[in-house]
C-alpha positions in Angstrom: -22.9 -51.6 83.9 -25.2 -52.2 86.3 -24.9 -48.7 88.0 -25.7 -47.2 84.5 -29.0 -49.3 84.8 -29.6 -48.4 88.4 -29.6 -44.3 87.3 -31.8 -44.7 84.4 -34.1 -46.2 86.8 -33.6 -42.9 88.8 -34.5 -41.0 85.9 -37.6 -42.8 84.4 -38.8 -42.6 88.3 -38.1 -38.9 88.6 -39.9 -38.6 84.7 -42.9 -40.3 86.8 -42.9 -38.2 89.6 -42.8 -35.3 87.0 -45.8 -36.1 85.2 -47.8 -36.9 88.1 -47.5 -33.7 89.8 -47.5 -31.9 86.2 -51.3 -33.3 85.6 -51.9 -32.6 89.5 -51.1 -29.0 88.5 -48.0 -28.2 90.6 -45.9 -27.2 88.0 -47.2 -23.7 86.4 -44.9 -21.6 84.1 -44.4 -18.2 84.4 -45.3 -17.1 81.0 -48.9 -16.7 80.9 -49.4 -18.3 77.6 -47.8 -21.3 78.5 -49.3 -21.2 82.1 -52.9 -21.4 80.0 -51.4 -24.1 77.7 -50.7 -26.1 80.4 -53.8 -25.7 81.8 -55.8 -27.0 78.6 -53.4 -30.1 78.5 -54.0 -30.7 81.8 -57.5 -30.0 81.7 -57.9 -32.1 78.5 -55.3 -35.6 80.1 -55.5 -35.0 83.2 -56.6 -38.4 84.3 -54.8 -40.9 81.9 -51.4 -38.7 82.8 -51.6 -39.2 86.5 -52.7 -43.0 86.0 -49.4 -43.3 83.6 -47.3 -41.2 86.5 -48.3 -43.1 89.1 -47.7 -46.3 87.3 -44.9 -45.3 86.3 -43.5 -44.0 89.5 -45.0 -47.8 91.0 -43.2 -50.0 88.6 -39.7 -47.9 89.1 -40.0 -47.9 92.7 -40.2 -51.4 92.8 -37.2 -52.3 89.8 -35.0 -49.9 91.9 -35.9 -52.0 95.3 -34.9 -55.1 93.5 -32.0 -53.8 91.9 -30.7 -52.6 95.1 -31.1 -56.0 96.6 -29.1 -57.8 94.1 -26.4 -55.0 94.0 -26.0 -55.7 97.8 -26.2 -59.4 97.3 -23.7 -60.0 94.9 
């Protein structure tokens, strides 16, 4: 059980990671309509999504660290 926990930490950081460098603009589709999508969300949330990816990433980073530890200690 507390390897289940240990991967959805995994995944919420990687979800993070993935809307930081979404509102950074990194990730651009192919498809030009989605590409100028993207563009207007970015353009419009921008700043409150890479606050909430960085936080995000932050506060993972740090549960997984812990978790580690008591994995290893116990």
């Amino acid at each position: 059980m507390e390897y289940i926990g240990l991967l959805f930490e995994f995944v919420f950081l990687a979800f993070g990671i993935g809307v930081y460098l979404f509102a950074k603009g990194w990730f651009t589709p192919k498809d030009i309509l989605k590409a100028k999508s993207a563009a207007e969300i970015r353009k419009n949330n921008g700043g409150w999504m890479r606050i909430v990816g960085l936080a995000l990433t932050a506060i993972m980073t740090v549960n997984i660290i812990i978790h580690l530890q008591q994995l290893i200690r116990s």
